[in-house]
N, C-alpha and C positions, 0 to 999 in steps of 0.2 A: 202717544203724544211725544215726540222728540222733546230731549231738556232742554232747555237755554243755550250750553254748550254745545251740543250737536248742531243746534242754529246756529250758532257763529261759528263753525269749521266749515258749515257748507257755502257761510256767507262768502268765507275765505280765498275758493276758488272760482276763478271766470267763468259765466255759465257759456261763453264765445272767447275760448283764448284765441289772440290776434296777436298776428308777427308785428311788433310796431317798429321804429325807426324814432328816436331820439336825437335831435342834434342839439349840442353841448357846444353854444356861439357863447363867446365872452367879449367886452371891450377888452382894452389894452392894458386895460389894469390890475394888479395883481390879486389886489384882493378881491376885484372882481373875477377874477379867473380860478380863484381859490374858490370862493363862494360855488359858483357856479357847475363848478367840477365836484363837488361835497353834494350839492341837490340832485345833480344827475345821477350818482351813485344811490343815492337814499329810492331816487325814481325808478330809475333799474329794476333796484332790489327788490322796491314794494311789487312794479310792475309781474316780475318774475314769481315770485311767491304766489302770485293770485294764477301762475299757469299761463302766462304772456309766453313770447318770445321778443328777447329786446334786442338790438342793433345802437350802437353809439356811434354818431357820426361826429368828430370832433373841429371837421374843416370841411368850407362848402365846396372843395374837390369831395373828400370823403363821403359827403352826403350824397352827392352827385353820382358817383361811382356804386356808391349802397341803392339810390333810388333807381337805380338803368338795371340791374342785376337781380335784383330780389324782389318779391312778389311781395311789398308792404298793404297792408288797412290803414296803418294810422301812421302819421309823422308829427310828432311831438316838438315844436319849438317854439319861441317867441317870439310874441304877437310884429312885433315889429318884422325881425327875418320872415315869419309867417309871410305878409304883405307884399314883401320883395319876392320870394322865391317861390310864391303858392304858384302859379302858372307854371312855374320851370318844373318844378316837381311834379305838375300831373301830366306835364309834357314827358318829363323822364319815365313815371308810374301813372299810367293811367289806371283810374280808379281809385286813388287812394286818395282817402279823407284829409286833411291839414287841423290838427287838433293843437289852435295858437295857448300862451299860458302868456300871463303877465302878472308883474307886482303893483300892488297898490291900487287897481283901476278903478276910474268914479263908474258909478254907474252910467254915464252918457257912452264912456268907450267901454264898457262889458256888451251896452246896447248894440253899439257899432260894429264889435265885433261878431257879434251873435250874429245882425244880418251879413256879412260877409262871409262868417264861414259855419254856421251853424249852431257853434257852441265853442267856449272858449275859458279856459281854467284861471281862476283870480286867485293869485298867492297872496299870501301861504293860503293853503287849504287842507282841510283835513283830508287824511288818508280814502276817508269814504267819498267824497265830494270827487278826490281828481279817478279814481276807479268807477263811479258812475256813470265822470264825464268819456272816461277813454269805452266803458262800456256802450254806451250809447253810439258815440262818433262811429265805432268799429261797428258797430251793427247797419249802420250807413250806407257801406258796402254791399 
């Protein structure tokens, strides 16, 4: 019988690590861009740790230039950019999932989102919740 601990070292790592692609959109305002830049680091990091491969796109040239090049599973951004760029992105990477995140959503737009694009991350969420959801999205593929 494994301890406890050993169960959560193995929980630790992806049972399917996926190349993902983050894009790190802010409005114009600073502490919005401050924010924004601080969660995508914390995303990264968590992502990387569990055996990911992460890609940050900071600008939607960057994103653009990342999704034509590299052979992504998941693309990580907000539900709104989600919306606007989900087409262009599977036009650039075909195949590749769109796994949107938003703050605060009611249940009517977690609803909305679900049917548009499968599954969609409501922040803040716990570390387990958004690695499930990236787990799943990647298995998509």
């Amino acid at each position: 019988m494994a301890t406890r601990a050993a169960r959560y070292q193995k929980l630790q790592r992806a049972a399917q690590p996926a190349n993902i692609l983050v894009f790190q959109h802010s409005d114009d305002s600073k502490n919005d861009e401050a924010g924004v830049a601080e969660f995508t680091v914390a995303l990264r990091d968590m992502l990387e740790r569990v055996g990911h491969t992460v890609t940050v796109a900071q600008t939607e040239d960057a994103l653009r230039a990342a999704a034509r090049t590299n052979d992504f599973a998941l693309v990580m951004m907000g539900l709104q950019t989600a919306r606007r760029l989900s087409a262009d992105l599977r036009e650039w990477s075909p195949g590749v999932h769109v796994l949107p995140m938003g703050q605060f959503l009611s249940r009517s737009q977690v609803a909305l989102a679900k049917e548009e694009f499968g599954q969609v991350i409501r922040l803040p969420a716990k570390d387990s919740e958004v690695l499930s959801s990236v787990q799943e999205s990647s298995r998509r593929n």
